[in-house]
ZAZAKOL-674545 format. One line per 3 residues: number of its first residue (from 1); their letters; for each residue z, x, y of C-alpha. Coordinates in steps of 0.5 Angstrom, whole numbers, plus 500, padded with zeros to 3 digits. Example, Ala and Ser with C-alpha at 12.3 -4.5 7.8 and 13.67 -1.06 7.14 Angstrom:
! ZAZAKOL-674545
1) as) 516 525 491 | 514 527 498
This chain:
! ZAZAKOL-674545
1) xxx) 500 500 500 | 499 503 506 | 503 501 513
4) xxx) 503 498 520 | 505 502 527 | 511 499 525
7) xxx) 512 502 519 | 512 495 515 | 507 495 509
10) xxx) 500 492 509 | 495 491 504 | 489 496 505
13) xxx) 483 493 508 | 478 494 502 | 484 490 498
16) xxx) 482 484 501 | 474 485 502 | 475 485 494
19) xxx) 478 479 494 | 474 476 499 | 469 479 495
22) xxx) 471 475 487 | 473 469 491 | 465 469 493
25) xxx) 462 470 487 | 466 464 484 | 463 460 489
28) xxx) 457 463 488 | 456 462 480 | 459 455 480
31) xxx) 454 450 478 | 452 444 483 | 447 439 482
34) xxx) 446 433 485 | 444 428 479 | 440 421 480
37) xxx) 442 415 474 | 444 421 470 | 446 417 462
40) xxx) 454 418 462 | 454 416 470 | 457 410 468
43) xxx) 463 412 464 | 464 418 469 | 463 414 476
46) xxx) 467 408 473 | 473 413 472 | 472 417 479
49) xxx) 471 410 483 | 479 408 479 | 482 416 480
52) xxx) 480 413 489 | 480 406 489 | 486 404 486
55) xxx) 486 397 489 | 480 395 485 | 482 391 480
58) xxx) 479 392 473 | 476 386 472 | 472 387 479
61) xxx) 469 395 476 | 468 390 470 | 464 385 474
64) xxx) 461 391 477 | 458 395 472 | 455 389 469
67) xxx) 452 386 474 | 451 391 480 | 449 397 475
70) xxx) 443 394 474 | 438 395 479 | 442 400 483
73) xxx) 442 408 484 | 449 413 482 | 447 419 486
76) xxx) 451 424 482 | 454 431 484 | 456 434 477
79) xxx) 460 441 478 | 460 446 472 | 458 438 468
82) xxx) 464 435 471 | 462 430 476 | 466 431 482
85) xxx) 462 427 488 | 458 419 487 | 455 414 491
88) xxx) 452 408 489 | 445 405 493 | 445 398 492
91) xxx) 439 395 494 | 439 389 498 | 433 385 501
94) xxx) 434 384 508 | 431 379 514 | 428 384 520
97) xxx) 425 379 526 | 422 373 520 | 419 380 516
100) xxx) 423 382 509 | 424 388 507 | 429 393 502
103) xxx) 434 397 504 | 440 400 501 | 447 398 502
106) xxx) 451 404 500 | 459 403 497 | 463 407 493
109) xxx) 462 413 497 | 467 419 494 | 469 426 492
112) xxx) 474 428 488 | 480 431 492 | 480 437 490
115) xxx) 473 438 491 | 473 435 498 | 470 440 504
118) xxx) 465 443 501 | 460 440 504 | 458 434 497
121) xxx) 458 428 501 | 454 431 506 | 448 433 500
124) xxx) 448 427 498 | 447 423 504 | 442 428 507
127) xxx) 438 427 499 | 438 419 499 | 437 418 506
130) xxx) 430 422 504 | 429 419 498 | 430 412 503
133) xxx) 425 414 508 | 420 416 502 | 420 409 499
136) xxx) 419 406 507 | 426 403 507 | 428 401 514
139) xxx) 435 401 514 | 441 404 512 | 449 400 512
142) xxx) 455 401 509 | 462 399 511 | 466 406 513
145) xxx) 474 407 511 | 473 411 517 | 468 411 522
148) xxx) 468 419 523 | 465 420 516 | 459 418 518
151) xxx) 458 418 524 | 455 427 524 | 450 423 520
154) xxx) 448 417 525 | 450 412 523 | 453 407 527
157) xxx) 456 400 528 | 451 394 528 | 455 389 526
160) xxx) 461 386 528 | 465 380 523 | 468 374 525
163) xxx) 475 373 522 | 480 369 524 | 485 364 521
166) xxx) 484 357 519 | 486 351 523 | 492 347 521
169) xxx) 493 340 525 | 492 343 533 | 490 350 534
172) xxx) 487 354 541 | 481 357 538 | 478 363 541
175) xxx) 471 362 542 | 465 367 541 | 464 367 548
178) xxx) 471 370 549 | 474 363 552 | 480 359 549
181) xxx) 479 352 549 | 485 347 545 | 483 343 539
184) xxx) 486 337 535 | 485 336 528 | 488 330 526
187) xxx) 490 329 519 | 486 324 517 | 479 323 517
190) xxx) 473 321 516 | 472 323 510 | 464 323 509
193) xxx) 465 331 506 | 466 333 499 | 468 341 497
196) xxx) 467 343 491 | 464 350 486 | 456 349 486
199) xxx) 452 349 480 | 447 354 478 | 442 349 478
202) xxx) 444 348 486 | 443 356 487 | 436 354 490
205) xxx) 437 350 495 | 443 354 497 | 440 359 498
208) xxx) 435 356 502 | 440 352 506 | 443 359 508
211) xxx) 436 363 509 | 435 356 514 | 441 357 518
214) xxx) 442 365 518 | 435 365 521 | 438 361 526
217) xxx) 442 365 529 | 441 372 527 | 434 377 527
220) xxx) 437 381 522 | 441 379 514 | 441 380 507
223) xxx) 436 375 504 | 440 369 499 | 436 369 493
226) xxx) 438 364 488 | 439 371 483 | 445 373 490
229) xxx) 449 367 489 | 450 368 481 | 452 375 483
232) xxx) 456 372 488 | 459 368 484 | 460 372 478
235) xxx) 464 377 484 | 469 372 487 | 470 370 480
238) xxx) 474 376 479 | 479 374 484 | 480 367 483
241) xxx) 474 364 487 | 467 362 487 | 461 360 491
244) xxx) 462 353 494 | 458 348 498 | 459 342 504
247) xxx) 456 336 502 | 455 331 506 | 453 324 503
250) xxx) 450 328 498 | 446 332 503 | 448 340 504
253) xxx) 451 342 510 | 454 348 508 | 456 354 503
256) xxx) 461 359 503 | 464 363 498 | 472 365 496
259) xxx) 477 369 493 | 485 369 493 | 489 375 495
262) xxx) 495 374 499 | 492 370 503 | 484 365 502
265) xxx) 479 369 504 | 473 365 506 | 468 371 505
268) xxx) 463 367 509 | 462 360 512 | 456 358 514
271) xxx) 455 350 516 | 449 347 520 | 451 348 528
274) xxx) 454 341 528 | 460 343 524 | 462 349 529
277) xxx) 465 344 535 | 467 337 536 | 469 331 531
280) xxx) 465 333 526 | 467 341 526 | 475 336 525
283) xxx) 473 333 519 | 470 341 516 | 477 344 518
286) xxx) 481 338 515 | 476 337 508 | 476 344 508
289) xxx) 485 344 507 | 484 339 502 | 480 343 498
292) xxx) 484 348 496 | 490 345 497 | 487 340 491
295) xxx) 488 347 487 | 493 348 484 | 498 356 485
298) xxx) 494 357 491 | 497 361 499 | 496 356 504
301) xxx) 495 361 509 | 487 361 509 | 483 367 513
304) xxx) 476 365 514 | 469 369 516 | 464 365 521
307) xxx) 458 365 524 | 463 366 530 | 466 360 533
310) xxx) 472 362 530 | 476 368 531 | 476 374 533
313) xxx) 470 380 531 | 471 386 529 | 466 392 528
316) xxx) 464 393 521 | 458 394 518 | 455 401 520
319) xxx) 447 402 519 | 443 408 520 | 434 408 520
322) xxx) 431 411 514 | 424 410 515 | 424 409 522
325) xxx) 416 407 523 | 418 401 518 | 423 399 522
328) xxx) 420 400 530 | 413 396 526 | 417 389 525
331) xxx) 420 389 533 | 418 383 536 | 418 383 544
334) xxx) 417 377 548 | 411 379 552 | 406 386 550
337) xxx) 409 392 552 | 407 399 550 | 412 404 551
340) xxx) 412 413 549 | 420 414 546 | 421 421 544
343) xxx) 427 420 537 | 431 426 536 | 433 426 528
346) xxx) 436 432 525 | 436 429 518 | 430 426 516
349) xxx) 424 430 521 | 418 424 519 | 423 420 525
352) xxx) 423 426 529 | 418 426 534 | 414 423 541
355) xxx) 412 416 538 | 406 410 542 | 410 403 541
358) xxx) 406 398 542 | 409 391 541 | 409 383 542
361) xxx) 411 377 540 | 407 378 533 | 410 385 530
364) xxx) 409 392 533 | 405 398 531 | 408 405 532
367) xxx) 404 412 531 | 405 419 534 | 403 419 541
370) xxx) 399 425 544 | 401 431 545 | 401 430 553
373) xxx) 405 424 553 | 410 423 557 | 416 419 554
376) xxx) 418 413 557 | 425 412 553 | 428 418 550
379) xxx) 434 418 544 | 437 421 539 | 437 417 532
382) xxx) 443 414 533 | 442 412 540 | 436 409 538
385) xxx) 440 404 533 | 445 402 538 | 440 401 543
388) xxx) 435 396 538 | 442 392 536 | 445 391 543
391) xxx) 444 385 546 | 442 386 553 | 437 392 555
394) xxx) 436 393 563 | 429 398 562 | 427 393 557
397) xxx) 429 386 557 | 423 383 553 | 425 385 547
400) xxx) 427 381 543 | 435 383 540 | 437 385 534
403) xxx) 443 380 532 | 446 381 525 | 450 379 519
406) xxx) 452 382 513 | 458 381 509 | 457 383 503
409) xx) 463 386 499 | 459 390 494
């Protein structure tokens, strides 16, 4: 050992240079590869997602590695063949501005512990991203534990849920506007509305019932498919619940779907507008308290998300463009307009450039512009996505907004 100035004894500089040295050839043979629907990922994402997801019950991870498996991707990092990091690409087709077109939902994002910080998620993320822009999916969405994990990747909030709870018999409700107003259910009323589970042969019209009024309100939202509410059912019934329909004098007037925790959950109500004010919106409240208090064991507490009369919103839902052209081509704006929009992209380089936006009421193009262009907007990616789902745009007001709706769990 040799010693400091001080006289205390210090390990020799090359000591540590070889151990340094040991510790980066480790590193440098462990074996790290990224895996696609490898043949034991279902036994080994299964046990990743119960090792960090603890609050998932197993009749949930069996519902999911049934059903969601099937048409899905588990995009795998295996380290010296254990597998260390996942996530699950979820295909959804979605509704852009009257226009379908997939996208991927991504859940269960996760590395073992031990393995954090070395850079796998990252990998991942940067490797399906690419394989979306490939595919020409527009968009990217997940829900984040924790928004700062995703945000160095571009991703940011498009979605804000509105959650609240359910009335009793005289509440003050906050509106979607952010004004308060008092309303008064009575107890009785006029009981023209029947609440029950629906059938499998009623998926069809449920579905279009809920394709009807989502386009409605919003330019962006999962498509319903009578496939999406058998899945539906098929995952609230692992906490207790089922899809349900509103009908009245025999006719659909709305859907939603529950599950029971320490509360209801309405996951996701969706009525014709009538229903969301007035006489008719005091027989929904009253019709839906006498549903589940028909049900035998269940908490009287019920916490519902809407299409925004009632509660408060919460961001939620985060996205990101895959292909961008695929995105910006289904654009609609209220009168013509062409635009050159310079994009930043660090991740995927086909979104990276100086593009020529011609856009109207009918869809919109998007090319490279020439190389002299002078831009008119410029972005990062992720401001872009900010930009396209904000509701008001002083540089371009014809621009139809982007309002969304995604509360998918799974």
């Amino acid at each position: 050992m040799d010693t400091d100035t001080c006289g205390r004894q210090v390990q020799p500089e090359w000591m540590e240079f070889a151990r340094n040295q040991k510790k980066s050839e480790r590193k440098m043979t462990m074996s790290v590869e990224i895996q696609r629907n490898h043949p034991s990922d279902a036994a080994d994402t299964r046990a990743l997602w119960e090792e960090i997801f603890t609050e998932d019950s197993a009749a949930f991870l069996d519902y999911y590695y049934s059903v969601k498996t099937k048409d899905n991707q588990l995009q795998t990092i295996r380290t010296d063949g254990v597998l260390t990091a996942m996530i699950h690409w979820n295909p959804y087709p979605i509704r852009i501005c009257g226009s379908e077109a997939d996208s991927c939902y991504l859940v269960a994002v996760a590395t073992k512990k031990e393995y954090r910080h070395r850079g796998q998620m990252a990998s991942l993320l940067k490797a399906g991203l690419r394989d979306c822009a490939k595919a020409q999916i527009p968009l990217v969405w997940l829900m984040p534990a924790d928004p700062a994990i995703y945000e160095p990747f571009d991703f940011r909030y498009i979605y804000e849920k509105c959650e609240g709870k359910w009335p009793q018999s005289e509440v003050s409700v906050q509106a979607s506007g952010g004004c308060s107003r008092q309303e008064v259910f009575p107890d009785s009323f006029r009981n023209s509305l029947e609440i029950r589970p629906l059938h499998p042969e009623e998926y069809a019209e449920a579905a279009a019932f809920l394709n009807r009024e989502l386009e409605r309100r919003y330019q962006v939202y999962t498509k319903r498919t009578p496939e999406y509410l058998a899945v539906t059912e098929a995952e609230t019934q692992t906490e207790d619940g089922h899809a349900a329909g509103i009908f009245s004098f025999g006719a659909l007037v709305g859907v939603f779907s529950y599950w029971v925790e320490d509360t209801i959950i309405l996951r996701e109500l969706v009525t014709t507008p009538e229903y969301e004010s007035g006489e008719d919106r005091a027989d929904l409240t009253a019709a839906v308290r006498s549903f589940f208090r028909a049900i035998p064991g269940l908490p009287e507490e019920i916490t519902a998300i809407t299409t925004g009369w009632l509660g408060e919103r919460k961001p939620i839902i985060m996205a990101r463009p895959a292909n961008l052209e695929a995105l910006m081509t289904r654009m609609k704006a209220k009168r013509p307009r062409t635009l050159c929009v310079r994009v930043d992209d660090p991740i995927l380089p086909e979104n990276d450039g100086c593009f020529l936006w011609q856009t109207g009421s009918a869809g919109s193009s998007w090319q490279s512009a020439p190389a002299d262009a002078v831009p008119d907007l410029s972005f990062t990616i992720a401001e872009l996505t900010q930009w396209l789902f904000r509701e008001q745009r002083e540089e371009f007001p014809e621009l139809c907004p982007l309002r969304s709706f995604f509360n998918e769990i799974v």
